[in-house]
TIPASE-187941 format. One record per residue (C-alpha): residue in one letter; residue number from 0; x, y, z. Coordinates in Angstrom, 2 decimals, decimal comma. Each point is the difference from the previous one (the first is absolute). Layout:
BEGIN
A_NUM_X_Y_Z
...
END
This chain:
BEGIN
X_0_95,33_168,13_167,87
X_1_3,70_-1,01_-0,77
X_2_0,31_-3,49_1,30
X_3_2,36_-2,15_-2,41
X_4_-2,20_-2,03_-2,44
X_5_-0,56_-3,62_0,80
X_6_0,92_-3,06_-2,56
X_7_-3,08_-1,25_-2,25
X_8_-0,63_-3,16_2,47
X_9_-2,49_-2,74_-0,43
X_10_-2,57_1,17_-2,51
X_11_-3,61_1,19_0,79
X_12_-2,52_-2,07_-1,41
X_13_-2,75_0,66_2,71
X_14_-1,16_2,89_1,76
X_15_0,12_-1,96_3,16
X_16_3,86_-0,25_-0,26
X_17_-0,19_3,94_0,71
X_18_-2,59_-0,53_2,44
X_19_2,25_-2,62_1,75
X_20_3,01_1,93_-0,37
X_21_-0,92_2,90_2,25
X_22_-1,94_-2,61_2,42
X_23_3,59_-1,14_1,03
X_24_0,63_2,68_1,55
X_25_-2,00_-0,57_3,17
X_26_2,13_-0,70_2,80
X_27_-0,26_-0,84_3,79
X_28_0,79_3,26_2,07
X_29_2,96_-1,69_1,04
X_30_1,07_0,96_-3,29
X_31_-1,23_2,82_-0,49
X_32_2,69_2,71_-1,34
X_33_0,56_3,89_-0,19
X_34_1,45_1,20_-3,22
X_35_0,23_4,15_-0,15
X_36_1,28_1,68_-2,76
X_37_0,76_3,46_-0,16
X_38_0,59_2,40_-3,20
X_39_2,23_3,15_-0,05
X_40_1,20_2,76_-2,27
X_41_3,83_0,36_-0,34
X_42_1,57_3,34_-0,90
X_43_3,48_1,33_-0,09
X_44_0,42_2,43_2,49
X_45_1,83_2,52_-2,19
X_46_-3,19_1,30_-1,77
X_47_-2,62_-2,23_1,37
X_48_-0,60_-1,53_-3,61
X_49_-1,69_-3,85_-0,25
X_50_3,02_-2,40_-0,60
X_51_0,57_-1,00_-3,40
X_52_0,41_-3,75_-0,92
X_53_3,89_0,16_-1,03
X_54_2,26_2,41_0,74
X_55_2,73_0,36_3,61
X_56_-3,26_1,12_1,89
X_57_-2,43_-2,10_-1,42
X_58_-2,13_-3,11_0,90
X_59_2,68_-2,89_-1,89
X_60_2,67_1,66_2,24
X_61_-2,24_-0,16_3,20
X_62_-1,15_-3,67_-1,14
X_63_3,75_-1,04_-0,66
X_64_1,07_1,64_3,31
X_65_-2,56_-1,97_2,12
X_66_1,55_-3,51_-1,12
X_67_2,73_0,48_2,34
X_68_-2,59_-1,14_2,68
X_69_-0,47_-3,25_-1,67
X_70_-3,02_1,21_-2,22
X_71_0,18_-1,63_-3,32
X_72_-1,33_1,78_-3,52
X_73_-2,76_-1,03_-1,95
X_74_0,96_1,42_-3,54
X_75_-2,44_0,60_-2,97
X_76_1,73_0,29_-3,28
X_77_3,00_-0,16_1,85
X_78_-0,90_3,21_2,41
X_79_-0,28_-0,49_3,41
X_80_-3,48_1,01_0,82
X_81_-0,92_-1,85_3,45
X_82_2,26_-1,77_2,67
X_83_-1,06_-3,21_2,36
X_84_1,40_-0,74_3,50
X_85_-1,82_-2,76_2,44
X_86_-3,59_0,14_-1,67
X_87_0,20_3,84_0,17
X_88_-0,05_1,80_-3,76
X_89_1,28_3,91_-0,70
X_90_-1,96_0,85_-3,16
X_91_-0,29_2,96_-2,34
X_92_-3,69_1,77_-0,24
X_93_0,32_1,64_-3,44
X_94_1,26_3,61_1,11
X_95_2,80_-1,82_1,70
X_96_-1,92_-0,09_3,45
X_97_2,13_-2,14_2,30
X_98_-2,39_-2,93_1,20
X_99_1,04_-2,60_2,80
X_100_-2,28_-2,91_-0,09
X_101_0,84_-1,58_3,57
X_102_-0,22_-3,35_0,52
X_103_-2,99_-2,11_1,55
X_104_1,02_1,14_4,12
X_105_-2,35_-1,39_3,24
X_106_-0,07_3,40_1,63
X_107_0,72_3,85_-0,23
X_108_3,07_-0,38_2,00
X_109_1,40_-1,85_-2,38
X_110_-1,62_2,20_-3,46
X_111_1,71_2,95_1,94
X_112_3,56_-1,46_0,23
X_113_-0,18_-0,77_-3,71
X_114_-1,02_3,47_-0,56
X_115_2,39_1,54_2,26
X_116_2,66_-2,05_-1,66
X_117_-0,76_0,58_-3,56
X_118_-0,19_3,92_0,65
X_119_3,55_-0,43_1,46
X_120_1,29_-1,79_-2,87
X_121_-1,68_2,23_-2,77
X_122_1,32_3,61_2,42
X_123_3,26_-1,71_-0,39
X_124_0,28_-0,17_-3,50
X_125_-1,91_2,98_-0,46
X_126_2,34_1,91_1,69
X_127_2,76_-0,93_-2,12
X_128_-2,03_1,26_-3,20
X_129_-1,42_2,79_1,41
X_130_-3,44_-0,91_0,05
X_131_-3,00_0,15_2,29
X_132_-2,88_-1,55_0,49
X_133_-3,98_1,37_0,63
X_134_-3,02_-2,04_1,50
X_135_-3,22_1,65_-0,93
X_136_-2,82_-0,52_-2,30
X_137_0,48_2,05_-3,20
X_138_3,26_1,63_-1,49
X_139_-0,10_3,48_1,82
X_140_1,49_1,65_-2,49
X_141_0,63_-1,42_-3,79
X_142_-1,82_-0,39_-2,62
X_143_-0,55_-2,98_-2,38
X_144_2,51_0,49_-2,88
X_145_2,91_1,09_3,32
X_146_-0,34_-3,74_0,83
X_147_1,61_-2,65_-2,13
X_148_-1,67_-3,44_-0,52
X_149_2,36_-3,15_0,98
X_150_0,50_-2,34_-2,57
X_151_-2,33_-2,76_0,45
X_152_-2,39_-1,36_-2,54
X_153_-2,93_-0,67_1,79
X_154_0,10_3,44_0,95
X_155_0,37_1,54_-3,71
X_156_-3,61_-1,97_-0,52
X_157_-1,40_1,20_3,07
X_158_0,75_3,43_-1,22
X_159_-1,77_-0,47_-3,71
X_160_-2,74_-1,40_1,33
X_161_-0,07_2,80_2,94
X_162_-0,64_2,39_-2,07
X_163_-2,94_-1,48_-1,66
X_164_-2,09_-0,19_2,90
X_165_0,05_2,09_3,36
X_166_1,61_3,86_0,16
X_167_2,05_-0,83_3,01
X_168_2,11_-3,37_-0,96
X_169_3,20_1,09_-1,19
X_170_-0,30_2,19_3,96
X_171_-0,61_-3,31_1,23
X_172_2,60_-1,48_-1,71
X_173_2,74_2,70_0,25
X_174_-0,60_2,02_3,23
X_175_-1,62_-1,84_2,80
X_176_1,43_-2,13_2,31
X_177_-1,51_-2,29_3,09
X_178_0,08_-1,81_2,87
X_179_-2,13_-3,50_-0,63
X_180_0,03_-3,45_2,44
X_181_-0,78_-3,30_-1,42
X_182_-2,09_-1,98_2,60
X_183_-1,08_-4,03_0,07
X_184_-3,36_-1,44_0,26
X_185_-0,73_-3,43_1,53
X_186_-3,39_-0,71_-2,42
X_187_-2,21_1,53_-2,66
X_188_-1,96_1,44_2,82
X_189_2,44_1,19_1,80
X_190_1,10_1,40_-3,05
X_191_-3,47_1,92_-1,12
X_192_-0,62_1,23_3,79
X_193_3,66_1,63_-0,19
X_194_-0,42_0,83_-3,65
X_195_-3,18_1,57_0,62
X_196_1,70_2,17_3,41
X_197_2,80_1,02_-1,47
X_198_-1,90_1,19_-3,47
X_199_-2,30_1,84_2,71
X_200_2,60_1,31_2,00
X_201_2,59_1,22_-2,67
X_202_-1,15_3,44_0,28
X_203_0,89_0,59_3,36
X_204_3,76_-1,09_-0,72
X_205_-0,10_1,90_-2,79
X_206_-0,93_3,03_2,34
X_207_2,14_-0,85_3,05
X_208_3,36_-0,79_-2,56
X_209_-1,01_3,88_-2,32
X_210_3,06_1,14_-1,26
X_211_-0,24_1,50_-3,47
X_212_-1,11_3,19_0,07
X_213_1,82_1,82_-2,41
X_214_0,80_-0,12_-4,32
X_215_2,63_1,28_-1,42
X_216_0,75_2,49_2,68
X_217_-3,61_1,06_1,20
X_218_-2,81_-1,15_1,95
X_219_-2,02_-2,27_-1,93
X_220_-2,96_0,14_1,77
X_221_0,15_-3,15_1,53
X_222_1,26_-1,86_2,78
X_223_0,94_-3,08_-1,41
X_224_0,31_0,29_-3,27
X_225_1,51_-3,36_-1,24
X_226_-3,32_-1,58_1,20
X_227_-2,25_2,05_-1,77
X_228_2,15_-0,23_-3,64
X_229_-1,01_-4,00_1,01
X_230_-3,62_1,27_-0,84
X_231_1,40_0,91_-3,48
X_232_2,57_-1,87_-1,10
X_233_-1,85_-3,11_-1,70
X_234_-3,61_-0,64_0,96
X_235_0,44_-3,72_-1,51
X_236_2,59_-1,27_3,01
X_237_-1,00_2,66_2,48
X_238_-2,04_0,99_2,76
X_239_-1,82_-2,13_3,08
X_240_-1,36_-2,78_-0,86
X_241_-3,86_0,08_0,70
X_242_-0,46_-3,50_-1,15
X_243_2,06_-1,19_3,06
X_244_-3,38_0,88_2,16
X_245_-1,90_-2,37_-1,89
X_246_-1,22_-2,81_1,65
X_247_1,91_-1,86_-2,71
X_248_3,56_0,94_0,62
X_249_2,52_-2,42_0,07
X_250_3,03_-1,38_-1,65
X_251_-1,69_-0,64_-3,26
X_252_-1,73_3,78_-0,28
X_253_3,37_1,56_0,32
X_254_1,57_-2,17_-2,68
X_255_-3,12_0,71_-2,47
X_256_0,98_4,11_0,76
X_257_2,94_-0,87_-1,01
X_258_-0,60_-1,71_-2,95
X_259_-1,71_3,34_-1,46
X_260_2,61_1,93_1,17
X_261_1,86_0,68_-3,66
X_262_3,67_-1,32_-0,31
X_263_3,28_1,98_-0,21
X_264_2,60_-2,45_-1,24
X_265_0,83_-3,30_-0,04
X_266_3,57_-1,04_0,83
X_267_1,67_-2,33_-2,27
X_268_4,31_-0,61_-0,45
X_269_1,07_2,94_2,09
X_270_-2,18_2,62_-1,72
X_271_-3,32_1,47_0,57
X_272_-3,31_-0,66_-2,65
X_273_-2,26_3,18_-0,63
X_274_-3,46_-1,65_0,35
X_275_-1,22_3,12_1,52
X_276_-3,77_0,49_0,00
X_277_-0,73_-3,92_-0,77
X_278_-1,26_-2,67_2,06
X_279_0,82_-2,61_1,95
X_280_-3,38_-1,91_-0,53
X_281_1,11_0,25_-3,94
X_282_3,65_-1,39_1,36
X_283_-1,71_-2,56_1,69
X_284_-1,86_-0,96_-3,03
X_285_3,34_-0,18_-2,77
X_286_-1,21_3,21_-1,34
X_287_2,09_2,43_1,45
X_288_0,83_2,77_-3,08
X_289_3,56_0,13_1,56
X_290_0,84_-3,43_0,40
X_291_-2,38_-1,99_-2,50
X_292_-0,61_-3,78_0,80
X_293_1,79_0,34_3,38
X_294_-1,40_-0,67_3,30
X_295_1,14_1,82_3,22
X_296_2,07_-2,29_2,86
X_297_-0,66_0,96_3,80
X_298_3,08_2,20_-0,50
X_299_-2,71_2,30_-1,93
X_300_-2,05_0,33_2,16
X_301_2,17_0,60_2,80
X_302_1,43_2,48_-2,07
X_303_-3,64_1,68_-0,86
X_304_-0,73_0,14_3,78
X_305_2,35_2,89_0,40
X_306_-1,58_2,20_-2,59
X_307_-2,86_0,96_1,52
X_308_-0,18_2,22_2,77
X_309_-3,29_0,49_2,00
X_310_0,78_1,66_3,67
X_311_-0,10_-3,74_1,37
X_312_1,73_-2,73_-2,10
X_313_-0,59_-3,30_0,12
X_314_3,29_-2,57_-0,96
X_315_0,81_-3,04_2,15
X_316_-0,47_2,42_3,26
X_317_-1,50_3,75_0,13
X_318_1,40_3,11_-0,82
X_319_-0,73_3,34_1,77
X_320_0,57_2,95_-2,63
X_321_-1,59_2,95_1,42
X_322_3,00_2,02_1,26
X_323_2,50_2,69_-1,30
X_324_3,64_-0,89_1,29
X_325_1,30_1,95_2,81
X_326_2,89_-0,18_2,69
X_327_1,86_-3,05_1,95
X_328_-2,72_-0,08_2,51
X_329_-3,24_0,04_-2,46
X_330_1,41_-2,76_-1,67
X_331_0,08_-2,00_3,15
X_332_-3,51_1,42_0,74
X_333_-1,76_-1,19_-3,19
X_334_0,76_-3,68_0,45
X_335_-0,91_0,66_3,91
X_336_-3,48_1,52_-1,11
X_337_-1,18_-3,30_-2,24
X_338_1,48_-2,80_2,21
X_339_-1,37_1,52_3,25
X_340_-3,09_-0,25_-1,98
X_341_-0,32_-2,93_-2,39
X_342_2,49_-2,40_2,24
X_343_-1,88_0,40_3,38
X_344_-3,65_-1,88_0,19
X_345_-1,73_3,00_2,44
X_346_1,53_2,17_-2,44
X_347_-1,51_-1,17_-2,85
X_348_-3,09_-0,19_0,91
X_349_-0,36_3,07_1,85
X_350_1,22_1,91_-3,81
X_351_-2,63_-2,25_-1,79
X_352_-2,79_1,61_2,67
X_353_1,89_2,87_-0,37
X_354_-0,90_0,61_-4,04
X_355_-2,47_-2,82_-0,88
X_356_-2,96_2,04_-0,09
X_357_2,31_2,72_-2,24
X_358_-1,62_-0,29_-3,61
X_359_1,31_0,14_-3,55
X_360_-0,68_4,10_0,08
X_361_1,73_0,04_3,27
X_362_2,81_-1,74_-0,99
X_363_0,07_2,26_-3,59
X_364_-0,17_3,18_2,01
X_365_2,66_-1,03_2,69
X_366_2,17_-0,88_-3,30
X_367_-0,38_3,61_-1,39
X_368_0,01_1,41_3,31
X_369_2,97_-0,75_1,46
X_370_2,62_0,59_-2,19
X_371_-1,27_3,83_-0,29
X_372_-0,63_0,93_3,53
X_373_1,04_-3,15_1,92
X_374_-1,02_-0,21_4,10
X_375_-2,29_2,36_-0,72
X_376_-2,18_-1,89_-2,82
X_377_-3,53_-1,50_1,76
X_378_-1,90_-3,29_-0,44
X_379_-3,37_-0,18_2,03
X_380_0,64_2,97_1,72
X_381_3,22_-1,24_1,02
X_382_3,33_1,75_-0,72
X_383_2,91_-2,29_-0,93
X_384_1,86_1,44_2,80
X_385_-2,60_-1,83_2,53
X_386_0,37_-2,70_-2,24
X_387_3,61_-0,35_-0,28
X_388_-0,47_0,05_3,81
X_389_-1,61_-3,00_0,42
X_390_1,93_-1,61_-2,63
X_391_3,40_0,51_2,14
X_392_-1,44_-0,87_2,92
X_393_-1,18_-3,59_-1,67
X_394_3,32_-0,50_-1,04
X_395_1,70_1,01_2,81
X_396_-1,33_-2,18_1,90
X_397_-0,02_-2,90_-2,85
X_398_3,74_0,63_0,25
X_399_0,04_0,05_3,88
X_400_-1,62_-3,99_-0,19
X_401_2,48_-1,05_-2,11
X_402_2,50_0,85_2,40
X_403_2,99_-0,03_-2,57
X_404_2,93_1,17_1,79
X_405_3,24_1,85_-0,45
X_406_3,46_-0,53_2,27
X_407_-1,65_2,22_1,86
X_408_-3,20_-1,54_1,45
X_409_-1,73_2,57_-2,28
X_410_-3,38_-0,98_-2,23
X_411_-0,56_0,87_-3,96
X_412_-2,13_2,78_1,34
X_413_2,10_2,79_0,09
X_414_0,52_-0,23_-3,64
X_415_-3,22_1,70_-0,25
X_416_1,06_3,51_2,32
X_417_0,86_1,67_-3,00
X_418_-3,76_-0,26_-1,70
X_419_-1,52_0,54_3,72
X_420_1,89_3,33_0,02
X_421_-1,36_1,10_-3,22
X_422_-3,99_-0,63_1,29
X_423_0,91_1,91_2,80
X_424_0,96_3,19_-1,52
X_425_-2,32_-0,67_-2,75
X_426_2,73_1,10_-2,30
X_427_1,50_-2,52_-2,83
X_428_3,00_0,23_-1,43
X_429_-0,88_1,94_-3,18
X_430_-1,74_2,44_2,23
X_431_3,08_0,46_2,35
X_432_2,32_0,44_-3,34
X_433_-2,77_2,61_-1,52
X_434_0,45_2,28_3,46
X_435_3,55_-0,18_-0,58
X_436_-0,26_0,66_-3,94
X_437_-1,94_3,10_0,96
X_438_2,14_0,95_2,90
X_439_3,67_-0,72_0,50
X_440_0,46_-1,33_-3,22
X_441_-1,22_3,26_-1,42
X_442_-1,96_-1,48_-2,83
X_443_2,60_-2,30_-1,24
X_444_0,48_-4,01_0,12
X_445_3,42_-0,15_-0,37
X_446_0,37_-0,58_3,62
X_447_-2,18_-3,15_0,16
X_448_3,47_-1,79_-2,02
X_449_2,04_1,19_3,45
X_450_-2,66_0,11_2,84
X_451_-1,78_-3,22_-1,01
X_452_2,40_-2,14_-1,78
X_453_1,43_-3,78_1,94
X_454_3,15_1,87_0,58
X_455_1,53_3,86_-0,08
X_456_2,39_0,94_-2,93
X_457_1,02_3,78_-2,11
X_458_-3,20_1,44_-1,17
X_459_0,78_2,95_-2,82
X_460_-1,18_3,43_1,28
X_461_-2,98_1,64_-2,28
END
């Protein structure tokens, strides 16, 4: 949601520029790339408050502090509000969730040594300022008007329009965070068939990766609730996609959804354009309201791409959203999950047998299902648990044929112990924080910011 904007580019004057545009993305699977990004709530470790943006323990301060490893700001109004490094971004969600965007890696081995390294860097800065940092879901603990928006101007747009349309957007926006890889395709059917697995699929990561159970200091009543505020946050750029099932699917379907997907903003000399609520067919016509007589550039629609959000998204490769952020070895585990899956042959077509018979209703009810009760939702008589099952053991061994190995001699495969463990017990992660919430933690959260954060530091006694 807060990649930098693009420059105008050559201008649009045919749909199947668009079309063409996200064509060029097919690759040969030698080329084929992992990008994982992972999401996470800061919070200084004095009172466990979200960071603000300025301030000795806010995000600037963090952002300034990390450009003594060579990262270099991107500023906005002459803020720093993002840094770049070596085709890897650090971006601002608008609550001040700290994103890494990693760059374009050929295995896990590699996604994990970025991760481990960028955790080491941010602990070391953190440290200094006092502040910590929390993989899950949903905000455990704070509400809405306790978090403070970073100043970006797409994102005061977002929030207008927000707040016209679903109940759950300025959640979304403010107090969620995730775990997400970006995967390649090598043609528009290899595209659709992993389009159409991972739309089908998505629940089950969503149900292995639960980790947002509580609001504001109390069971919510689900186990991941980031996914389901997903099902409410804006029905126009949401949801799964049943049009990717049609026999039709392809390039030029995806860019006609997003052509009546309504705009945000255009962005034009360093600032941001409120066409919120119009269209890009209008744009593509001169008649935008907000920029009358103008036509879009490929910058545009580059830009448009990133505002909608179904739980697969389509760019120049495939992105997996279904999962709440977690710890170091759930970030390795989500990337492990898709390219066991999607990057293996045997792989992918033992998921397609796996959920091809699935309809739209099962898909629907999986969607609903899992974010309330998780492993134990059912589709055909078959509990997710079963299902998550097979799912590992496809990309397990998907991972095992690609044979991608560490200094070690060991395979990608291992990456994937940590999701194995929870089918096992059955238990997810919200479930195994819920037992403690009612236990040990004697009805409190405030241990989830010392317990379950990347690294220890002072938590205040109730």
């Amino acid at each position: 949601m807060s990649a930098p904007p693009t420059t105008r580019g050559e201008p649009i004057t045919s749909k199947r520029q668009m079309i063409d545009y996200i064509a060029q993305g097919s690759k040969p699977r030698e080329r084929w790339r992992i990008g994982t990004e992972h999401e996470k709530f800061g919070f200084n470790q004095r009172d466990l408050r979200p960071l603000p943006y300025d301030g000795p323990a806010g995000v600037r301060a963090l952002l300034e502090g990390l450009t003594r490893f060579g990262w270099k700001p991107v500023l906005e109004e002459g803020k720093p509000i993002a840094l770049t490094l070596d085709n890897c971004n650090i971006t601002l969600e608008p609550g001040g969730q700290f994103e890494l965007s990693g760059a374009p890696l050929e295995t896990i081995h590699e996604t994990c040594r970025e991760t481990c390294t960028h955790l080491n860097q941010v602990k070391e800065v953190c440290t200094e300022l006092g502040v910590g940092m929390l993989g899950m879901g949903f905000q455990p603990k704070w509400k809405r008007e306790d978090v403070i928006w970073m100043p970006k101007g797409r994102y005061k747009i977002m929030r207008e329009q927000m707040q016209r349309k679903g109940k759950l957007g300025l959640d979304m926006m403010l107090r969620t965070c995730t775990v997400q890889v970006n995967l390649d395709y090598s043609s528009e059917a290899d595209m659709v068939k992993k389009m159409r697995v991972g739309l089908a699929l998505q629940p089950i990561a969503t149900a292995l990766f639960a980790d947002s159970p509580f609001i504001e200091g109390k069971p919510n009543g689900f186990q991941s609730f980031r996914s389901h505020v997903w099902t409410d946050t804006d029905p126009d750029r949401c949801g799964t996609l049943p049009f990717a099932f049609e026999p039709s699917f392809g390039f030029e379907r995806y860019v006609d959804y997003m052509l009546d997907v309504p705009m945000y903003f255009v962005y034009r000399d360093n600032r941001y354009i409120d066409v919120a609520g119009q269209s890009f067919r209008d744009f593509l016509q001169g008649k935008l309201p907000g920029l009358p007589g103008e036509i879009p550039g490929l910058g545009d629609f580059m830009d448009h791409l990133t505002t909608a959000f179904p739980e697969v998204r389509l760019k120049r490769f495939l992105e997996m959203r279904g999962a709440d952020s977690g710890p170091w070895d759930r970030i390795c585990a989500l990337p492990a999950l898709w390219v066991g899956l999607l990057y293996d042959d045997v792989a992918l077509d033992g998921a397609w047998e796996l959920v091809k018979s699935w309809t739209a209703e099962d898909r629907d009810r999986m969607r609903v299902d899992a974010p309330k009760i998780a492993l134990e939702a059912k589709v055909r008589g078959r509990s997710m648990r079963d299902i998550a099952r097979d799912v590992l053991a496809l990309s397990r061994a998907g991972l095992s044929r690609r044979a991608r190995l560490d200094s070690t001699g060991q395979d990608e495969s291992h990456f994937l112990n940590a999701l194995t463990e929870i089918v096992d017990s059955g238990k997810t992660p919200a479930q195994l924080k819920l037992d403690a919430y009612h236990g040990r933690w004697n009805g409190s959260v405030d241990p989830i910011f010392r317990e379950c954060a990347y690294w220890k530091g002072p938590v205040p006694a109730e």
